[in-house]
N, C-alpha and C positions, 0 to 999 in steps of 0.2 A: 913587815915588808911594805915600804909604800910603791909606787909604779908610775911613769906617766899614766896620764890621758888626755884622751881628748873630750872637752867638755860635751855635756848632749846640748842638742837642738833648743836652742829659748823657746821655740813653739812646743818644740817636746813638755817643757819643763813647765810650760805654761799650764799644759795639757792634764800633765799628773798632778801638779797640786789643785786646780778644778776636782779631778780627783778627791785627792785628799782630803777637800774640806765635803764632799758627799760623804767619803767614808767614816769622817767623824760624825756624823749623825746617825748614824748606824748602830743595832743592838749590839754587835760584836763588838764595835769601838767601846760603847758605853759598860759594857760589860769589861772589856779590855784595862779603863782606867778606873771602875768599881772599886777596886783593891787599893789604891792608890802606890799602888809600889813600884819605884823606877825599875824598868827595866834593868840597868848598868848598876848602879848605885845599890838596889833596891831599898834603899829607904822609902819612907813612909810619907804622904802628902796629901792634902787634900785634891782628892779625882780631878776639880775641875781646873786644878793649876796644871797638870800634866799636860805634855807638848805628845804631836805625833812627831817620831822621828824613822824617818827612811836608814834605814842597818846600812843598805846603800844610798847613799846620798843621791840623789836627782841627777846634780851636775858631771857624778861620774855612772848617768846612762841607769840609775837604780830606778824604778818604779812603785806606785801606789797601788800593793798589792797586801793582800792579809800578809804575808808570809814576811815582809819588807818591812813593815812598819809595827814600829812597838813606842809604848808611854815610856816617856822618859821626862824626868824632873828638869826643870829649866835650864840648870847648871850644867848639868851633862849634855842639855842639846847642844849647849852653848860652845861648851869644851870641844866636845866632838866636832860639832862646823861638819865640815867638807871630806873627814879622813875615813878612807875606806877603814869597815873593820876591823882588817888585821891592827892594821897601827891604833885604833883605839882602844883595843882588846889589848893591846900591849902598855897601852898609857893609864889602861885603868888597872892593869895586875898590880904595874909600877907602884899608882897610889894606894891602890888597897895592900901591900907588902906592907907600905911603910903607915898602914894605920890613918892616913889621910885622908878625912871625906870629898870626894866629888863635887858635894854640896856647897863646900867652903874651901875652894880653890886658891882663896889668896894663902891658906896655912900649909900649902906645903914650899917644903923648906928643900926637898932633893933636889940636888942640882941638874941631876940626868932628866926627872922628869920635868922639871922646870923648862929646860933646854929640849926635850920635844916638843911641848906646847909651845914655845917661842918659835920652833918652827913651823908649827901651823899656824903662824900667827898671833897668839894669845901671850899677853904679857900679864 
C-alpha cells in the first residue's frame, strides 16, 4: 500500500540526519552493524560497508531513533530510496519468492517486480 504525503520539513530532515551520523558512533550502532547482516536481505558484509537506513524514511516525517533505524547493505538502501515500508516489504517478498538477491538487482527478470521499482524510480 503506498499513500500520499507530504514531505517533512528540510530543516527537519536536516535535523535528524545530524542525528544520525551521532548515532552511528554509538555502542548500539557499532554493535548494530558487528554482525554484518542486512537488515532486508540479510546477507553477509563487511560491518563497516553497511548504511544506516531509516524503516521510515526522513522525507515521509520518519526519525533517527533506535527503533527506526537498522543496517542495511548498500543495495537495499539504494532499492528502497524513499518507499515507506509496506511497499518495500512487498518488493522484497516479491524478489525473495522468485530466489533473486537484493544485492544483485540488475538479475531480476519478474516483470511485476521490475515495474514496481520503475515506479519508484529505479531502472
Amino acid at each position: 500500500m503506498d499513500y500520499d504525503f507530504f514531505p517533512a520539513d528540510p530543516d527537519l530532515i536536516d535535523i535528524e540526519r545530524g542525528k544520525a551520523k551521532l548515532l552511528k558512533q554509538s555502542a548500539w550502532w557499532k554493535n548494530r552493524i558487528g554482525t554484518g547482516q542486512c537488515s532486508y536481505c540479510q546477507q553477509r558484509f563487511p560491518p563497516k560497508t553497511l548504511t544506516m537506513d531509516h524503516k521510515i524514511p526522513l522525507i515521509r516525517g520518519g526519525r533517527t531513533t533506535k527503533s527506526n533505524c537498522v543496517p542495511a547493505c548498500q543495495s537495499c538502501n539504494r532499492l528502497k530510496e524513499n518507499m515507506p515500508p509496506e511497499t518495500w516489504r512487498a518488493v522484497l517478498e516479491e524478489l525473495q519468492s522468485k530466489k533473486t538477491s537484493v544485492a544483485e538487482p540488475q538479475e531480476c527478470k519478474n516483470p511485476s517486480t521490475l515495474q514496481s521499482l520503475k515506479a519508484h524510480g529505479h531502472s
